[in-house]
N, C-alpha and C positions, 0 to 999 in steps of 0.2 A: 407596674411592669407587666409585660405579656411575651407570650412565648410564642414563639415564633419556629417551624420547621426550617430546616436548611437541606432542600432538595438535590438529591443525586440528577443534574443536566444530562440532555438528549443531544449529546457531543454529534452528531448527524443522522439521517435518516436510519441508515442500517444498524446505526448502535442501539443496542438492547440493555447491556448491560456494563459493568465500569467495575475493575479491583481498585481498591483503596491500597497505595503504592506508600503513603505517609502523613501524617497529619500535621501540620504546621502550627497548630494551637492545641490547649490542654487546655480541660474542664477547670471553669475559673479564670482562663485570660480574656482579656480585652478583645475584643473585635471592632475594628474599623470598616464603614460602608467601603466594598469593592476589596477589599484587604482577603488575600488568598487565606483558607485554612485549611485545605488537603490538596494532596497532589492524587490525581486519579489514572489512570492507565486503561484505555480501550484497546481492541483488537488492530486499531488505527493507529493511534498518537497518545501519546501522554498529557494530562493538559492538569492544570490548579484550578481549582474550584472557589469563585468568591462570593464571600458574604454580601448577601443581598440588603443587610439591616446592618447600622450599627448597635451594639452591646456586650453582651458577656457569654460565651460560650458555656454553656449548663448543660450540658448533656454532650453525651460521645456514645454514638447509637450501634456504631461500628469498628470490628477491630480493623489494625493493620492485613491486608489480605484477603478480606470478606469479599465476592463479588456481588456486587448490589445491582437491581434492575434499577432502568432508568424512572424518574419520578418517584422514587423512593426516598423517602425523610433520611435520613443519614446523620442530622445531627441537631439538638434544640436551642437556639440563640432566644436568650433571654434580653429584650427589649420595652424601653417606652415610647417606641413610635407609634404615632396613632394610625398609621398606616399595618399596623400590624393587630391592632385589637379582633380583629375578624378570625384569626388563627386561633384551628382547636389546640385546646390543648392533645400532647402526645405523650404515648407508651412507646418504652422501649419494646424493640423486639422481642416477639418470645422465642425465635428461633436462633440459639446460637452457633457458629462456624460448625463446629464439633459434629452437634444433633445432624448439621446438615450432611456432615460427612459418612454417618451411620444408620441415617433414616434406610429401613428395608424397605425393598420394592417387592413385593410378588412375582413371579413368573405368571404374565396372564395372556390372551391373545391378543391382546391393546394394552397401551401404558395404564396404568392404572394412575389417576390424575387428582387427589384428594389433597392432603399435606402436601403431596410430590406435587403438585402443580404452583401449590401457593409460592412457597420455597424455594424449588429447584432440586435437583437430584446430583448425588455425588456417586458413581458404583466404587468408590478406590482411585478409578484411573483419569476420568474426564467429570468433569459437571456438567449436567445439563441445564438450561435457563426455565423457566417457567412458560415460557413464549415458546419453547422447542419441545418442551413437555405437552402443550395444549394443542401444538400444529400434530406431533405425533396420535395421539390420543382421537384426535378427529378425522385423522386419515387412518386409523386400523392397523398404527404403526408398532409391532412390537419390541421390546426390549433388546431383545437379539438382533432386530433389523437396526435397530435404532444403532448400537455399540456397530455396527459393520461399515455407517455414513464416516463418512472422511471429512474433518472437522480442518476448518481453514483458522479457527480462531486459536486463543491464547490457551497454551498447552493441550492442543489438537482437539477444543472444544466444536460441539457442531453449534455452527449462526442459523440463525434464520435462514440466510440467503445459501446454506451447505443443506438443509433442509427440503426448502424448496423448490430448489435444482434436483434432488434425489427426488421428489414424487412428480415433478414433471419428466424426469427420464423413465421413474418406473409407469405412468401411463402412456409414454409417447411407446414402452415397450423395451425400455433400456433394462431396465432393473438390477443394475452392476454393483450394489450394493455402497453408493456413492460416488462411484469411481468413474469420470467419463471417458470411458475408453469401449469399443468394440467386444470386449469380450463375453460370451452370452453368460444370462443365467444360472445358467448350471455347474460353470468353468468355476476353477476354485484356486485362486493364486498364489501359487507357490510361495510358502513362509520365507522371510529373508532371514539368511544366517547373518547372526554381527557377530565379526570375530572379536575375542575377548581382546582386550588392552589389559597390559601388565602394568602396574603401577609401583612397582618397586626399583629402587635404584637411584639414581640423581634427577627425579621428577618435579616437575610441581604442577599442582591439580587447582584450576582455574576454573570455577562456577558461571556458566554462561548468564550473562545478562538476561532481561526478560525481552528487548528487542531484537539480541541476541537469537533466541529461543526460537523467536517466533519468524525470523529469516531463516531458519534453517529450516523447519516446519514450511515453509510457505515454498523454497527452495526447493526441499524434495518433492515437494508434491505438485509440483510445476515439470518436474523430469518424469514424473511417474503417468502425469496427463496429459502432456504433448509428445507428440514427435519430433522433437528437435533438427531440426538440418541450420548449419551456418555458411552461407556465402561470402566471398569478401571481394572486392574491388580495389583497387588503387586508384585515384586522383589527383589532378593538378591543381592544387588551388591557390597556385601563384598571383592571379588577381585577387581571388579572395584576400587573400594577405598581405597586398600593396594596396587595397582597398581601403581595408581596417586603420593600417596604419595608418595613412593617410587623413584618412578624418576621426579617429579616434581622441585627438584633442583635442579639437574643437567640437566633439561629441560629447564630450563631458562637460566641457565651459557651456553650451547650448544647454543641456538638457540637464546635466547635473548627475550623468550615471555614467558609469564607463562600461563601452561596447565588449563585451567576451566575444569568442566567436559561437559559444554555444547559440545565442540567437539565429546567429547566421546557418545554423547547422538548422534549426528548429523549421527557421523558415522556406527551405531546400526538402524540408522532411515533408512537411504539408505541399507544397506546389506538389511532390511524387504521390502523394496519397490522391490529391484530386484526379491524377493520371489514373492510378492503381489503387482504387478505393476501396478493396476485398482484403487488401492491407488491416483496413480501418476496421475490423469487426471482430467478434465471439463464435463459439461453436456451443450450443448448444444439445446435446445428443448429437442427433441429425440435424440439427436447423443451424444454418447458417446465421448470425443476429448481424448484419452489418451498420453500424453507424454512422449514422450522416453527420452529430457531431464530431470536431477533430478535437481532441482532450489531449495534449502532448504532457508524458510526465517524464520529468527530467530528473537522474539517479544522484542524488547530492550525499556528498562524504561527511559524516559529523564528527565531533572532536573526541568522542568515546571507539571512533575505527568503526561502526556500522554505517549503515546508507540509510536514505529513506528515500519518498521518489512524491516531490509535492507534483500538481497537475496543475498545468495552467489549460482553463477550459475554454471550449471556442477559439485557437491558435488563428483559426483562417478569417478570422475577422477583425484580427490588430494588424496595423502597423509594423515596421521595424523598429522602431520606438516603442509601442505600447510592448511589445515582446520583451524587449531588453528589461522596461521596468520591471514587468514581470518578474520576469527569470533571476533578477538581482534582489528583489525582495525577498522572494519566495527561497531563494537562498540563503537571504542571510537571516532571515527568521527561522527557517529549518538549523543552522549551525545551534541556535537560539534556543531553541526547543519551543519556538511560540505558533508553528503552524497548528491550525484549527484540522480537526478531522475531516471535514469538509474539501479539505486541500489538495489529501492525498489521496482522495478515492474519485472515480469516474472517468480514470484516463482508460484511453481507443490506442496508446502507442509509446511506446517509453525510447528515450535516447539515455545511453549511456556514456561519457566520456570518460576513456579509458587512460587518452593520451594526457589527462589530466596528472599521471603516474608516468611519465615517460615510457607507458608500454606504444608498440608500434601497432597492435591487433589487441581482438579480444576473441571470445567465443560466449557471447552474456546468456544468461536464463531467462526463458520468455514472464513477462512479469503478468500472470491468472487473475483476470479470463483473456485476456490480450491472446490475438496472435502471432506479433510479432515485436525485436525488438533490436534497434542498432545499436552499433558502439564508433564512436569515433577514435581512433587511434591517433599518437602525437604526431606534430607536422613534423616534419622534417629536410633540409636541401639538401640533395639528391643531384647528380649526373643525369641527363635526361636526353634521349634520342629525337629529334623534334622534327618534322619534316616541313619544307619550306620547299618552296616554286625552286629556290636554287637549287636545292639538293635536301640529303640528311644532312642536321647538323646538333653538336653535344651544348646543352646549355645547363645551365645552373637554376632547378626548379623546386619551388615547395612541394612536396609532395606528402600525402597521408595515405591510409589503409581507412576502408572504412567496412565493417563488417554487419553481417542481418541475421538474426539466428529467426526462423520462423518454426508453425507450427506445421509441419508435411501433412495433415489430414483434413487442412482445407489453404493452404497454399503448399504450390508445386514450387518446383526448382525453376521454370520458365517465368512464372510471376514474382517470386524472390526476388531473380536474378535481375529479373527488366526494372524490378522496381528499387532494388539498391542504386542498380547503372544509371538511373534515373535522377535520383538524388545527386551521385556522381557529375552526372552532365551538368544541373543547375548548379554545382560548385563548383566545377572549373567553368561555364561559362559567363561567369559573373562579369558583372559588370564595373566597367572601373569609374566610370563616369557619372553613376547613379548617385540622386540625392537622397540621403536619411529620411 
């Protein structure tokens, strides 16, 4: 028999580190090649972790809760594959949850980076990574500056990537204490009062989820770093909808997927970004980042009542087909809870549909670092004033609302507006005659 590690996986580029959400096996059961034994939790998605060997699980290296960096032993699978005799043997940790919670830090002019770097740093309120402890430390980051960065991650943890956006603002000159916004240096922002909530009476007090947690987290600090403005349009997309129908059954017998109109929405969204390509970017401080790939993420409902928003990347290089697959996959493995972290990160543009809830509008939050983001509202037939060579005349038309919330500090109300109206136009000028 030989032992064998069972490493904490690099769930995508920007993931650093993973909480242990529940363990599926106990010290002494069985393990099957591929067979899940923890369920793990990133700042991304949630995903199970499988054994890479089969044997016996002999060790539980971590508790329920611990957040572990990536490439970190996590647990010892007791094995006789000879594919495994190469493996050292391991110790457990000598650092437990607790110690990491009351490790002292010094007040110094730099992190001070010893145990606290191996580890990780807890002050009470946030943890910090080992990786956000070493980037500090080497930039002259101290303790006080460090607590001031606005943390995008799991319970308003700072990422790497909240890190190094903060000392690229404070060399380009920004130095707002994390926060991208305008306000100089010295300015100091007024505390926010939360008014108390009484909890007595005929109440009941529900513990938010951890995805929960971390949309409302990501929520406010998307209002607190854009300037939000929402435009909205109205549209005719009575061909669009005589379209659909029309070949939507023999769209499925062909191809094997049934056509939404979310594609059709997705691909109206790209033709306007190519128009209006300043849509498609970041603001970094002052720099503009515009993106030449189009990354569309599309806002999907799961059966716990949150959202998640997978990306389907490169939009302007599928198909109306390739698109649909997409779109229906990536949905119903999102309902699933089986999308990869990789899925939902590196969108340029988010659609939301709203109309999927019979609402006729929305007003959506721009989804960070995005500019901008729409909402489609439900169809609906409508009375409609239509002018013709004869005259005016009243006909019976589908019509929807379509809305754009952007970000006013690098787009205006005339690029918004042209660029909604734009999407607009390629959905009522559809075409009826078009092949899939």
């Amino acid at each position: 028999m030989a032992e064998v590690e069972l490493i904490m996986p690099k769930m995508g580029e920007s993931i650093t580190e993973a909480t242990i959400l529940k363990w599926l096996k106990s010290e002494g059961d069985k393990v099957e090649l591929d067979e899940a034994v923890l369920e793990i939790a990133t700042d991304k998605v949630d995903s199970e972790v499988p054994s890479p060997f089969a044997g016996t699980l002999s060790k539980i290296l971590y508790k329920v809760g611990d957040v572990i960096a990536v490439n970190k032993p996590i647990a010892i699978i007791s094995t006789g594959a000879a594919a495994a005799k190469s493996a050292a043997p391991v110790s457990a940790p000598t650092v437990t949850p607790s110690q990491k919670t009351t490790t002292a830090v010094q007040t110094t002019p730099a992190v001070t980076v010893s145990q606290t770097a191996t580890n990780g740093h807890s002050n009470g309120a946030r943890f910090y990574s080992p990786l956000v402890l070493n980037i500090a430390r080497s930039e002259g980051i101290n303790m006080s500056e460090l607590e001031a960065i606005a943390g995008t991650g799991l319970e308003n943890r700072v990422t790497k990537k909240d890190i190094l956006n903060y000392i690229q603002e404070k060399k380009s000159g920004g130095g707002s204490g994390g926060f991208p916004s305008p306000m100089k240096p010295t300015e100091v922002e007024e505390p926010v009062s939360i008014p108390s909530v009484s909890v007595s009476g005929n109440v009941e007090i529900i513990e938010m989820d951890r995805m929960r947690k971390l949309i409302a987290d990501h929520m406010v600090m998307s209002k607190r770093t854009s300037a939000h403005v929402t435009s909205f349009v109205e549209a005719d997309v009575t061909n669009l909808v005589l379209w659909r129908e029309r070949v939507k059954k023999d769209f499925e017998k062909r191809e094997g997927e049934k056509i939404t109109f979310t594609p059709l929405f997705i691909e109206a969204i790209v033709k306007a970004i190519k128009d209006f390509p300043l849509v498609n970017s970041s603001l970094n401080g002052t720099q503009i980042i515009r993106k030449k790939d189009i990354n569309i993420g599309m806002a999907a409902a799961l059966p716990s009542g949150n959202l998640i928003v997978p990306v389907i990347k490169n939009v302007d290089t599928r198909n109306l087909i390739g698109i649909t697959k997409e779109v229906n996959d990536l949905a119903n493995r999102a309902r699933k809870g089986q999308l990869k972290p990789t899925e939902i990160e590196g969108g340029t543009f988010t659609v939301t549909n709203v109309g999927t809830f019979g609402n006729l509008m929305g007003t959506p939050i721009i989804n960070q670092p995005q500019v901008a983001i729409m909402a489609t509202g439900a169809i609906k037939k409508k009375p409609v004033v239509l002018e013709t060579p004869q005259g005016d005349v009243i006909a019976i038309r589908h019509m929807m609302f379509l809305s754009l919330s952007y970000d006013h500090r690098i787009v205006d109300g005339a690029l918004g507006g042209s660029f909604l109206r734009k999407v607009a136009d390629y959905l009522e000028q559809y075409d009826l005659n078009r092949a899939y």
